[in-house]
C-alpha atoms as a printed R data frame, in Angstrom:
    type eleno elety resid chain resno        x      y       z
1   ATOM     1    CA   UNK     A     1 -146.030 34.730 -87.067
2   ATOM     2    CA   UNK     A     2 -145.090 31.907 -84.398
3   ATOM     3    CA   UNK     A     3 -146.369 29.073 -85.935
4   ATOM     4    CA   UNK     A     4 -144.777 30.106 -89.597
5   ATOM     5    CA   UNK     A     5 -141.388 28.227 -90.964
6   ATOM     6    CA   UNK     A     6 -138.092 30.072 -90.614
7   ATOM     7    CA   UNK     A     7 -138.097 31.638 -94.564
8   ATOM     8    CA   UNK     A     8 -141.672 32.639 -94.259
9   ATOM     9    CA   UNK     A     9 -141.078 34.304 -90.664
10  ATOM    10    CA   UNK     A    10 -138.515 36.192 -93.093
11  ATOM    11    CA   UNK     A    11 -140.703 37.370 -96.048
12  ATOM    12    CA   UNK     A    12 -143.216 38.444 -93.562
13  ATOM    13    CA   UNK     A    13 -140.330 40.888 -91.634
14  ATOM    14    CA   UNK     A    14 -139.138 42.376 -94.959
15  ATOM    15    CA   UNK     A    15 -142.726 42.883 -95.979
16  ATOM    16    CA   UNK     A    16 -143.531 44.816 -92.610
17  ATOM    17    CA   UNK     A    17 -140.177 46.708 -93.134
18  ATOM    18    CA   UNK     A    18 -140.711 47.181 -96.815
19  ATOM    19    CA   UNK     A    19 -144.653 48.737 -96.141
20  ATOM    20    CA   UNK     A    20 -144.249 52.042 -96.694
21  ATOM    21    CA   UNK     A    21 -147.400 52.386 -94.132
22  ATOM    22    CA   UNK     A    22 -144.836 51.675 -91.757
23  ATOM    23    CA   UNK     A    23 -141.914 53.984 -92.075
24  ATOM    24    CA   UNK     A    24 -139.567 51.382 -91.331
25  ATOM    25    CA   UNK     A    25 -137.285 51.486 -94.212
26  ATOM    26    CA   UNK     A    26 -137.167 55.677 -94.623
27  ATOM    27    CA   UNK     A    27 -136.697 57.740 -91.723
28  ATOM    28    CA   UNK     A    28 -135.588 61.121 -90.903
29  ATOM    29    CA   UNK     A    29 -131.893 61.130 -89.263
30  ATOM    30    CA   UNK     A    30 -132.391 59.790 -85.475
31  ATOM    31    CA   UNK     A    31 -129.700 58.654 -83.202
32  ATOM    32    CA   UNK     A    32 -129.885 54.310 -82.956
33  ATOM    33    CA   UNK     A    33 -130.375 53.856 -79.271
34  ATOM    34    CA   UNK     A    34 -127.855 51.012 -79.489
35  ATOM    35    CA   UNK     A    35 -125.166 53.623 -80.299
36  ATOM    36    CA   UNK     A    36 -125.952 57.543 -80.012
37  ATOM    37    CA   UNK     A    37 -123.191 58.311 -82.219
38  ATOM    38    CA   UNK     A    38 -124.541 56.670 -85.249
39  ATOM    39    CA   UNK     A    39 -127.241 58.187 -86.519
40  ATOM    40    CA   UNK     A    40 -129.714 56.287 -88.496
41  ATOM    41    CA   UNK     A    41 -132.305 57.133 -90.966
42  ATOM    42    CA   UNK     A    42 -134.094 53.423 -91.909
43  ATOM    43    CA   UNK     A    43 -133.994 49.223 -92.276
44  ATOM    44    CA   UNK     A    44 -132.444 47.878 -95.134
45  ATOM    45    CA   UNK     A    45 -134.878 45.155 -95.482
46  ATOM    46    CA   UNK     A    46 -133.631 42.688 -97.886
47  ATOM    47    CA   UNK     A    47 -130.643 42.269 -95.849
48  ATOM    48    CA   UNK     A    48 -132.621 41.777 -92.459
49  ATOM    49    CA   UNK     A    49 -133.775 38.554 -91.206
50  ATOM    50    CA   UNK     A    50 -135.119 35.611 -88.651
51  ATOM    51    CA   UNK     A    51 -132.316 33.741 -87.007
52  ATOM    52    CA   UNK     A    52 -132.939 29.900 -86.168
53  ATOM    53    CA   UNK     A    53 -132.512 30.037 -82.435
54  ATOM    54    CA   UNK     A    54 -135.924 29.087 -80.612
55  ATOM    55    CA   UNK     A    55 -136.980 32.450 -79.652
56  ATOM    56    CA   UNK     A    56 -136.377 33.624 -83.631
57  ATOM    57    CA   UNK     A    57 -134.163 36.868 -82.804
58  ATOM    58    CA   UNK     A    58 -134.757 39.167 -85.761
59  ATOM    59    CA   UNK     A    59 -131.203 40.763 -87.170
60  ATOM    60    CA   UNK     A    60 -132.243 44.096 -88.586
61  ATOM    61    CA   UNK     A    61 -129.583 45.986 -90.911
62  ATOM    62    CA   UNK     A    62 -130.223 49.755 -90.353
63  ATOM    63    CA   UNK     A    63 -128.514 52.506 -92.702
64  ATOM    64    CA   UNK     A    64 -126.447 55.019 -91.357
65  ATOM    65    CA   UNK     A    65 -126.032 58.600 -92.498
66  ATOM    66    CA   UNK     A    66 -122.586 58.070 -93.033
67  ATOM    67    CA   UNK     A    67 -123.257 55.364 -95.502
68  ATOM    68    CA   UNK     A    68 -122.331 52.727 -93.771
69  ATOM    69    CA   UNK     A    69 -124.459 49.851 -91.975
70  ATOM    70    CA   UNK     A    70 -124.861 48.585 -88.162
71  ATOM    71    CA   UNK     A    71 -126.563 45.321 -88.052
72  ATOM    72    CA   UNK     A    72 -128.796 44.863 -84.745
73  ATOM    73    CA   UNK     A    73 -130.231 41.628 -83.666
74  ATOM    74    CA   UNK     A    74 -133.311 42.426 -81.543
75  ATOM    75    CA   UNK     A    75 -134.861 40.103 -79.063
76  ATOM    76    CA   UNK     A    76 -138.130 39.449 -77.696
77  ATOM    77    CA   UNK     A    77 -138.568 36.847 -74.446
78  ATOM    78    CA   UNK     A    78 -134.808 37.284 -72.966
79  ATOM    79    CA   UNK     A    79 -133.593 38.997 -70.277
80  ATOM    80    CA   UNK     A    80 -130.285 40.918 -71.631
81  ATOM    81    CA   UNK     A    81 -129.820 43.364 -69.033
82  ATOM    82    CA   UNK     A    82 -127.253 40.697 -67.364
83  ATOM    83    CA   UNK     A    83 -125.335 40.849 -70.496
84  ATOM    84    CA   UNK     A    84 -125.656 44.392 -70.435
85  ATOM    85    CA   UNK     A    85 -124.041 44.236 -67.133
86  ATOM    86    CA   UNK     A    86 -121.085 41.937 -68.238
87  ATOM    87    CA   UNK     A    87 -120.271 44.026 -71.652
88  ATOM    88    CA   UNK     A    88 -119.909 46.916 -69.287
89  ATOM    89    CA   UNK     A    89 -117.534 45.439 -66.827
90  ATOM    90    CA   UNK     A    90 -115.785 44.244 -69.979
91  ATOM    91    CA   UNK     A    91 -115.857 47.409 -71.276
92  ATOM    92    CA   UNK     A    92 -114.229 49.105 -68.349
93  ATOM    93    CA   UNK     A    93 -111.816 46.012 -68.086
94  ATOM    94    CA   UNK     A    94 -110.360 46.938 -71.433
95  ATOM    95    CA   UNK     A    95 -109.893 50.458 -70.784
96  ATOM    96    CA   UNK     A    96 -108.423 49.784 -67.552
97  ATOM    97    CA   UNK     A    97 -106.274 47.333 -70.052
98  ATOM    98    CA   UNK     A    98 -105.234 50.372 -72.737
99  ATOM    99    CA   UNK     A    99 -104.513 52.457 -69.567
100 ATOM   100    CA   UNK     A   100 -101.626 50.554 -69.220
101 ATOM   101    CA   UNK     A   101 -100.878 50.355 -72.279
102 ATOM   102    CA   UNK     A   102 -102.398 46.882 -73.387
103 ATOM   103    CA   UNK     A   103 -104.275 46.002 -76.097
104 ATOM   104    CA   UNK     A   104 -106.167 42.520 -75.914
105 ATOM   105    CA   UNK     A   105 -108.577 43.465 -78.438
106 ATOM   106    CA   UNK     A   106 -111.591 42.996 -76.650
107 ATOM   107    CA   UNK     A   107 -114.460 43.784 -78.560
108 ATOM   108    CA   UNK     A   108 -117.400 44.524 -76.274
109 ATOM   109    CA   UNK     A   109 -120.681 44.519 -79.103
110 ATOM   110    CA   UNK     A   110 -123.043 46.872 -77.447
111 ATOM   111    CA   UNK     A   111 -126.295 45.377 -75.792
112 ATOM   112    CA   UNK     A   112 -128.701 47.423 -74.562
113 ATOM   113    CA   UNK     A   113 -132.228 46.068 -72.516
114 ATOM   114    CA   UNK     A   114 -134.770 47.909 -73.550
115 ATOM   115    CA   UNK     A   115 -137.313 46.187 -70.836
116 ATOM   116    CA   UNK     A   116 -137.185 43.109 -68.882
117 ATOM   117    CA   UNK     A   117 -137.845 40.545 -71.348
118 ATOM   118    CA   UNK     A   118 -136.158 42.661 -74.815
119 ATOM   119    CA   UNK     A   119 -133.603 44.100 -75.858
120 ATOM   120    CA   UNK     A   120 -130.986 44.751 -79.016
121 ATOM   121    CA   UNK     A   121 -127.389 43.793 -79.609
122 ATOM   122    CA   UNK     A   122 -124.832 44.787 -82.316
123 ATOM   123    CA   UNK     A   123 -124.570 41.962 -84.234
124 ATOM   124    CA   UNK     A   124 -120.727 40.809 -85.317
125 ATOM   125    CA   UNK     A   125 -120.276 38.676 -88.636
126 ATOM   126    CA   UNK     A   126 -118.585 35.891 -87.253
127 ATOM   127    CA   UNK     A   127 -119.068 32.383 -86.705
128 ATOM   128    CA   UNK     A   128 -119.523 30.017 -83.449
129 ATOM   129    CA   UNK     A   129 -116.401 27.879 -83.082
130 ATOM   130    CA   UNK     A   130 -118.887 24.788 -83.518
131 ATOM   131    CA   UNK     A   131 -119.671 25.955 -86.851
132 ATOM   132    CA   UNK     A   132 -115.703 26.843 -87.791
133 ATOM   133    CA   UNK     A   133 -115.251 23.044 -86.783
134 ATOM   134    CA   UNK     A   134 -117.741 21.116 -88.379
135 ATOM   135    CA   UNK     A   135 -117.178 23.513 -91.500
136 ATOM   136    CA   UNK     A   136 -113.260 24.212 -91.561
137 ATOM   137    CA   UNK     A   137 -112.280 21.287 -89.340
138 ATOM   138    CA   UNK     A   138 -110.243 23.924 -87.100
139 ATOM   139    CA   UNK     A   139 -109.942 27.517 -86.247
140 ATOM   140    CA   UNK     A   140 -106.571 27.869 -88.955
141 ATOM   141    CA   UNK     A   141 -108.339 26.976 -91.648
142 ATOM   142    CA   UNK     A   142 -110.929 29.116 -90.878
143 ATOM   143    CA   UNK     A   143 -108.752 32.344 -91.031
144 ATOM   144    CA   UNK     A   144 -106.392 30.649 -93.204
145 ATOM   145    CA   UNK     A   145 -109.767 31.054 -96.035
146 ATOM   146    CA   UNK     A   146 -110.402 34.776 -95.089
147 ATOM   147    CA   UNK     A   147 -106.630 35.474 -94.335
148 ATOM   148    CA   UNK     A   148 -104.164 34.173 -96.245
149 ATOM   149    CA   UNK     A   149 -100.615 34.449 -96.234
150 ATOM   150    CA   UNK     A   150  -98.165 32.133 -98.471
151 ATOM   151    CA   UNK     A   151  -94.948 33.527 -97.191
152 ATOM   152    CA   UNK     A   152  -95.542 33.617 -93.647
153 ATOM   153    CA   UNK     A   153  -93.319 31.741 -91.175
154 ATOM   154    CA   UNK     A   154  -95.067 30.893 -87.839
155 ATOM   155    CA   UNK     A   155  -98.348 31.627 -88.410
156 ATOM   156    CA   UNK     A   156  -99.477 28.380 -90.827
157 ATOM   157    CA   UNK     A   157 -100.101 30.006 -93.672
158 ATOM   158    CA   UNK     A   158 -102.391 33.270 -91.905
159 ATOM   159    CA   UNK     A   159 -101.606 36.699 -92.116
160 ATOM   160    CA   UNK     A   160  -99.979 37.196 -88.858
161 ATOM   161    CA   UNK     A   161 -101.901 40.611 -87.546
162 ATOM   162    CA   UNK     A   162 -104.639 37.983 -87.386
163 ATOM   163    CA   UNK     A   163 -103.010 35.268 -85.457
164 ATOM   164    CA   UNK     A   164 -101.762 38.439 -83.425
165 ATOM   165    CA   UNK     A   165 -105.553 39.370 -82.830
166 ATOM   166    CA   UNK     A   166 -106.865 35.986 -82.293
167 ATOM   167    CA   UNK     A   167 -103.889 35.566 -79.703
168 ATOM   168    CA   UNK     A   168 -104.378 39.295 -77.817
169 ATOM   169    CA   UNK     A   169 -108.349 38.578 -77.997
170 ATOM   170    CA   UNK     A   170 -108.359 34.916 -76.688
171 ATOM   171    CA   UNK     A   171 -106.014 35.878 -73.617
172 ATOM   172    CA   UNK     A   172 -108.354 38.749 -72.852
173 ATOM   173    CA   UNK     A   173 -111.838 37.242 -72.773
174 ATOM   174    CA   UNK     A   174 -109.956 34.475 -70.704
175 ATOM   175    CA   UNK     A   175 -109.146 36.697 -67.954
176 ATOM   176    CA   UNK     A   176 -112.279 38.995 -68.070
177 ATOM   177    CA   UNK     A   177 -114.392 35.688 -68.419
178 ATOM   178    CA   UNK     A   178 -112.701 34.178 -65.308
179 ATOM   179    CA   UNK     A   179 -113.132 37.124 -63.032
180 ATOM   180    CA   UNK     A   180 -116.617 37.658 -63.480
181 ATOM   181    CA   UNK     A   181 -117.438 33.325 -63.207
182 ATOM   182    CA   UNK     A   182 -119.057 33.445 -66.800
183 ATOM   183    CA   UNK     A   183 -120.738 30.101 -66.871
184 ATOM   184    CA   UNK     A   184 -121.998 27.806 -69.250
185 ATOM   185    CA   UNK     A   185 -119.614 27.779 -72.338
186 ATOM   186    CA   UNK     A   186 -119.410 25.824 -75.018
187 ATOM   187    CA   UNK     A   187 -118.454 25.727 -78.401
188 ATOM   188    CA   UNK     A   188 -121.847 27.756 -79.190
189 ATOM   189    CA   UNK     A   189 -121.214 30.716 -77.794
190 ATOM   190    CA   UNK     A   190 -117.951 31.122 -78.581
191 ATOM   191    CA   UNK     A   191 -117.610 33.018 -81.384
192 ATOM   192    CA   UNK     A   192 -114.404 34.207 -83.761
193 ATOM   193    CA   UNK     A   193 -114.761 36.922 -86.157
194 ATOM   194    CA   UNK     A   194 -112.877 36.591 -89.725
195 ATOM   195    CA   UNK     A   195 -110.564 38.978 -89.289
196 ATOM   196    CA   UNK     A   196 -108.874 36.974 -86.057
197 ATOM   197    CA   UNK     A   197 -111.262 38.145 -82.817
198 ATOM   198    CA   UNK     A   198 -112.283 35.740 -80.687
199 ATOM   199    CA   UNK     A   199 -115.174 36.845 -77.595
200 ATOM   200    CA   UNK     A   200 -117.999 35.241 -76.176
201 ATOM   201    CA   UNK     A   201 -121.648 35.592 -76.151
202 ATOM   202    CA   UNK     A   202 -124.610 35.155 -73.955
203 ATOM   203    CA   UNK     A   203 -124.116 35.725 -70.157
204 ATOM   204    CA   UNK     A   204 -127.207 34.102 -68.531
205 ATOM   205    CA   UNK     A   205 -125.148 32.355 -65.874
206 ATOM   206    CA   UNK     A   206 -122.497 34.607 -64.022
207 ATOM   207    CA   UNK     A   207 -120.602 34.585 -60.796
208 ATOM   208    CA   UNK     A   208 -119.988 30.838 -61.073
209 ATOM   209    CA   UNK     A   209 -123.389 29.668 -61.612
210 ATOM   210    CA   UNK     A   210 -123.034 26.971 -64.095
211 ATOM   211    CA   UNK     A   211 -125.783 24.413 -65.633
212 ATOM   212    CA   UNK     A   212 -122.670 22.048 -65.919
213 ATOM   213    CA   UNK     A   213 -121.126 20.263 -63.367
214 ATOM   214    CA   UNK     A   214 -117.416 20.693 -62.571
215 ATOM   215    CA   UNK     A   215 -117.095 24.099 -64.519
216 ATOM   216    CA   UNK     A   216 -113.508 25.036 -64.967
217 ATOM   217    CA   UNK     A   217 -112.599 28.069 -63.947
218 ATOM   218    CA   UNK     A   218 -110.767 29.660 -66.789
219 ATOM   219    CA   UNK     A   219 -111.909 29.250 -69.977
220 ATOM   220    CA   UNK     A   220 -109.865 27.773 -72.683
221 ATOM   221    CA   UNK     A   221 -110.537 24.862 -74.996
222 ATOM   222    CA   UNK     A   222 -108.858 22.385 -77.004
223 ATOM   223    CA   UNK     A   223 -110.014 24.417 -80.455
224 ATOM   224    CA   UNK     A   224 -108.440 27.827 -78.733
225 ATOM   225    CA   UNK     A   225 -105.165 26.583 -78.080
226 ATOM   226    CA   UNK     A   226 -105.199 24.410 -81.564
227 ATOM   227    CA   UNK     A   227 -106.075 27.811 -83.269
228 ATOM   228    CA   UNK     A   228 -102.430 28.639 -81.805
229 ATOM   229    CA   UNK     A   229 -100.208 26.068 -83.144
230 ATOM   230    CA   UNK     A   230 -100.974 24.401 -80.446
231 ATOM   231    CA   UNK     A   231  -99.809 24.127 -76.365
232 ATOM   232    CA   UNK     A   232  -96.078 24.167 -77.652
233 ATOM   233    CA   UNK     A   233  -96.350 26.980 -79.837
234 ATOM   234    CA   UNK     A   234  -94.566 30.423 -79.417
235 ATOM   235    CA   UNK     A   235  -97.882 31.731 -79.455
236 ATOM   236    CA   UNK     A   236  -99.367 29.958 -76.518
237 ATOM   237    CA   UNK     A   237  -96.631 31.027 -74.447
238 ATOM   238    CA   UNK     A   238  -97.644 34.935 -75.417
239 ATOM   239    CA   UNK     A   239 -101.165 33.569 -75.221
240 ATOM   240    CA   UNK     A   240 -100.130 33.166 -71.237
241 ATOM   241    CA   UNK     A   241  -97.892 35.857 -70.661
242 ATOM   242    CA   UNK     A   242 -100.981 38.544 -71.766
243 ATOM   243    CA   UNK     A   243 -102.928 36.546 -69.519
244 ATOM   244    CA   UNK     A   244 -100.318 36.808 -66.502
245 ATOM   245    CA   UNK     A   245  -99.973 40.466 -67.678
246 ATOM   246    CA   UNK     A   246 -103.854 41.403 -67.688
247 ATOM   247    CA   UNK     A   247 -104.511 39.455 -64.732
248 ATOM   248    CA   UNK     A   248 -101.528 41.696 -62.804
249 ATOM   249    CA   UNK     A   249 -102.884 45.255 -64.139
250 ATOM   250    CA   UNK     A   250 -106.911 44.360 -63.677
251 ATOM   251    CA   UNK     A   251 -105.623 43.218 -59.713
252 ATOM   252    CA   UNK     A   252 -104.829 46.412 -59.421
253 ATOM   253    CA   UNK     A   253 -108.191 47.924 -59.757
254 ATOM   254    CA   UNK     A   254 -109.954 45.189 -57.928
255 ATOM   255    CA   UNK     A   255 -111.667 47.668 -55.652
256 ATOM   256    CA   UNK     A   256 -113.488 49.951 -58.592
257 ATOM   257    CA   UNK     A   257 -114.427 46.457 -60.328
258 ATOM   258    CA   UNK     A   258 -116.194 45.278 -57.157
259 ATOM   259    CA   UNK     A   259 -117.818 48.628 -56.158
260 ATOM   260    CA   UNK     A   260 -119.546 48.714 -58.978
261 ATOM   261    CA   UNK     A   261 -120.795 45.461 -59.197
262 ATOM   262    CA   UNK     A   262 -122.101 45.582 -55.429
263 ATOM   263    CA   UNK     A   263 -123.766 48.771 -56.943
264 ATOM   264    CA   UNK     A   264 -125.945 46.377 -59.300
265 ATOM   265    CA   UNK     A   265 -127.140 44.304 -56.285
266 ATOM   266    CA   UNK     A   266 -130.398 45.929 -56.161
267 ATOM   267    CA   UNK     A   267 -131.066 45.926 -59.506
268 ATOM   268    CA   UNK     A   268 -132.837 43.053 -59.453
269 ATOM   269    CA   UNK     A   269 -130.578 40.846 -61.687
270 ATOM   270    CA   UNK     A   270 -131.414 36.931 -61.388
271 ATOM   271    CA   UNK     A   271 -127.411 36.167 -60.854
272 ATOM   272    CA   UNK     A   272 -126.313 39.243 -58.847
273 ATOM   273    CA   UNK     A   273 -129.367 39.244 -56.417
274 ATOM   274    CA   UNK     A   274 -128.658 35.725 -55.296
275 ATOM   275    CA   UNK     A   275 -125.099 35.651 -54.601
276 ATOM   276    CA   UNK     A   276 -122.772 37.703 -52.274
277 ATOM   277    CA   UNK     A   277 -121.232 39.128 -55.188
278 ATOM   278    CA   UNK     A   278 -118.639 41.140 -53.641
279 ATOM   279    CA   UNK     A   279 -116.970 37.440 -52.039
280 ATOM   280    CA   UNK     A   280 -117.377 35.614 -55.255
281 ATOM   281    CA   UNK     A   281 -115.671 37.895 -57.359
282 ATOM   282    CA   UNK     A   282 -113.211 39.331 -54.514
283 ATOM   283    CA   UNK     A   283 -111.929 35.516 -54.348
284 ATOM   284    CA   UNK     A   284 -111.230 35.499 -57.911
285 ATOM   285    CA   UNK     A   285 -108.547 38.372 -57.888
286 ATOM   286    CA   UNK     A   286 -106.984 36.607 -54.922
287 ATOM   287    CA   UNK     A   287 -105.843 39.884 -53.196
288 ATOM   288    CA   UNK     A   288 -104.145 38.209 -50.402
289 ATOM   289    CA   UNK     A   289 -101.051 36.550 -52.583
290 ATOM   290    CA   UNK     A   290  -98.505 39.090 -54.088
291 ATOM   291    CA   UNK     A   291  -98.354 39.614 -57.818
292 ATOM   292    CA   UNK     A   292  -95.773 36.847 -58.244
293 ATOM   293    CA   UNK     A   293  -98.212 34.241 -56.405
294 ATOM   294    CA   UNK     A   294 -101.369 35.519 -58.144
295 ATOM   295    CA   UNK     A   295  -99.388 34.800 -61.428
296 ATOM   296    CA   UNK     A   296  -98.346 31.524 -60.114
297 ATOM   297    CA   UNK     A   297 -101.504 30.847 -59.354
298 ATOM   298    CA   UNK     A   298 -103.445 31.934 -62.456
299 ATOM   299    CA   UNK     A   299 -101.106 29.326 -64.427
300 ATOM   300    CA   UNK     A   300 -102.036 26.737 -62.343
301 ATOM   301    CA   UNK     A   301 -105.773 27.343 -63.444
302 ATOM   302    CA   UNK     A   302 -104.455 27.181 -67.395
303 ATOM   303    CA   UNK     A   303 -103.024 23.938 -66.782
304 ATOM   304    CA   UNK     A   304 -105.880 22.817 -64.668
305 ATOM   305    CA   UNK     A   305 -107.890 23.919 -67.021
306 ATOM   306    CA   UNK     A   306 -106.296 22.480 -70.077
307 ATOM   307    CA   UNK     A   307 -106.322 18.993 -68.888
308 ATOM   308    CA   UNK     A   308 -109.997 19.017 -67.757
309 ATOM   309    CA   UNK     A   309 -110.641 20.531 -71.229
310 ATOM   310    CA   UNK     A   310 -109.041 17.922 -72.999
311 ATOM   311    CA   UNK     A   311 -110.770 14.880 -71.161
312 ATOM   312    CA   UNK     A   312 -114.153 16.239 -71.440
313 ATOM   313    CA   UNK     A   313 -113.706 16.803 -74.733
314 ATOM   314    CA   UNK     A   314 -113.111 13.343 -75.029
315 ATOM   315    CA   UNK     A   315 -115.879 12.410 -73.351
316 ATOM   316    CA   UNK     A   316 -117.969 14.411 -75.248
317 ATOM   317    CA   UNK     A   317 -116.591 12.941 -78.659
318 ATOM   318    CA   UNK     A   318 -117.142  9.238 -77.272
319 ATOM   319    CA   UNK     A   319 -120.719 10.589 -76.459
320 ATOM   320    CA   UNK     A   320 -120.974 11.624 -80.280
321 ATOM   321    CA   UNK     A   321 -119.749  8.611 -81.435
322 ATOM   322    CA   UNK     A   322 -122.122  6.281 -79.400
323 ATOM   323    CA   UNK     A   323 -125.214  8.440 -80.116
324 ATOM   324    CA   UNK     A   324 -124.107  8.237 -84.190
């Protein structure tokens, strides 16, 4: 099946899903591993199919008793039990978050590794903000197509629970991303989701590992903070004050965050058995300033990180030009 092209790779899977010999496509009601709760009873298999990425994921609808569909994407020849690591810290991050009372609409998909090299994620309709770029031009646009909004005043012409989401969701990835030194992003695997949420995907390099040099330390790009009106905007400067906020409450549970991490060092993780964890990440929360220096401090990062953003971007788009 290797050696096929991309639509034929396709045909093949619905075939195999289709075969009756198979009992793929009718099941009796079983729980979907990904998500006990649901229960599942087959693969719709004109909606599943190969994605383009070289290790040709396969995104697999199943049916649901309930009616409804949960779309999987299954991989063979990746190690996703680091990302099953991170979605759980975010996971706990966010509740720790709703605790108190805030809502940053993290959406932890679930990820589950079913064995050293496979696994399954939920998959989220949404597109990579490369693809919103060089389709849309910008993030607005984007959700200005899905969400629009004649009357509203602010928002550019969005409906503005989105720009609220996009807003809540952007500030919380930014902190969770920071604390646990999520590496390597780019405009790939950052992904925003029609209705507004923003979150990131693939966490091979964690802890500050980084295949780039000069990393910054909190993400944010130049598309993020153009998807809010900009670094003026009223909605930047909530944009920062969730972060500050998030930043303050998550401090505050520093210890539970980095015993269980420190529990994971045996688990024989490529990032986690490598580093001493329990420094890199202890250094992030900066325990030894008070709340009003840690906030001080975390704003210095944004505006750090803002600037680098912006010149490598440029760099990048000079790179572009040359190479076209």
């Amino acid at each position: 099946m290797s050696k096929d092209p991309r639509p034929k790779k396709i045909e093949k899977l619905r075939s195999i899903i289709s075969d009756s010999k198979n009992n793929l496509a009718s099941i009796p009601p079983l729980p979907l591993p990904l998500n006990a709760r649901l229960e599942v009873t087959g693969i719709i298999a004109e909606k599943s199919s190969v994605f383009k990425s070289n290790l040709y994921p396969l995104l697999l609808y199943f049916q649901c008793t309930d009616g409804t569909e949960y779309p999987v994407i299954f991989k063979d020849g990746d190690d996703m039990r680091q990302d099953q690591l991170v979605i759980q810290l975010f996971t706990l991050m966010d509740r720790l978050l709703r605790k108190e009372n805030l809502d940053l609409k993290l959406i932890p998909y679930n990820v589950l590794a079913t064995g050293p090299l496979q696994g399954m994620a939920q998959f989220i309709p949404s597109k990579t903000i490369a693809a919103i770029v060089s389709e849309h031009g910008n993030l607005l646009n984007y959700l200005r197509v899905h969400n629009p909004d004649e009357g509203s005043v602010g928002t550019s012409g969005v409906e503005p629970g989105v720009i609220d989401t996009f807003v809540r969701s952007c500030a919380g990835y930014c902190v969770v991303t920071y604390l646990l030194g999520v590496g390597d992003r780019h405009l790939d695997n950052l992904l925003v989701a029609p209705d507004g949420h923003f979150f990131h995907v693939d966490f091979g390099y964690i802890l500050g590992r980084d295949p780039k040099p000069f990393p910054p330390p909190v993400k944010v790009c130049k598309e993020m903070v153009d998807g809010m009106g900009g670094a003026q905007s009223p909605h930047y400067a909530r944009f920062k004050n969730f972060c500050f906020t998030a930043f303050s409450i998550l401090r505050k549970s520093a210890n539970l965050i980095l015993n269980l991490v420190a529990l994971m060092v045996e688990a024989n993780i490529p990032d986690i058995k490598h580093r001493d964890v329990h420094e890199q990440i202890q250094e992030k929360f900066r325990l030894d300033l008070t709340e009003e220096e840690a906030i001080k401090h975390f704003e210095a990062l944004l505006n750090e990180t803002s600037y680098i953003t912006v010149v490598l971007d440029r760099i990048h788009d000079l790179a572009q030009y040359w190479r076209s």
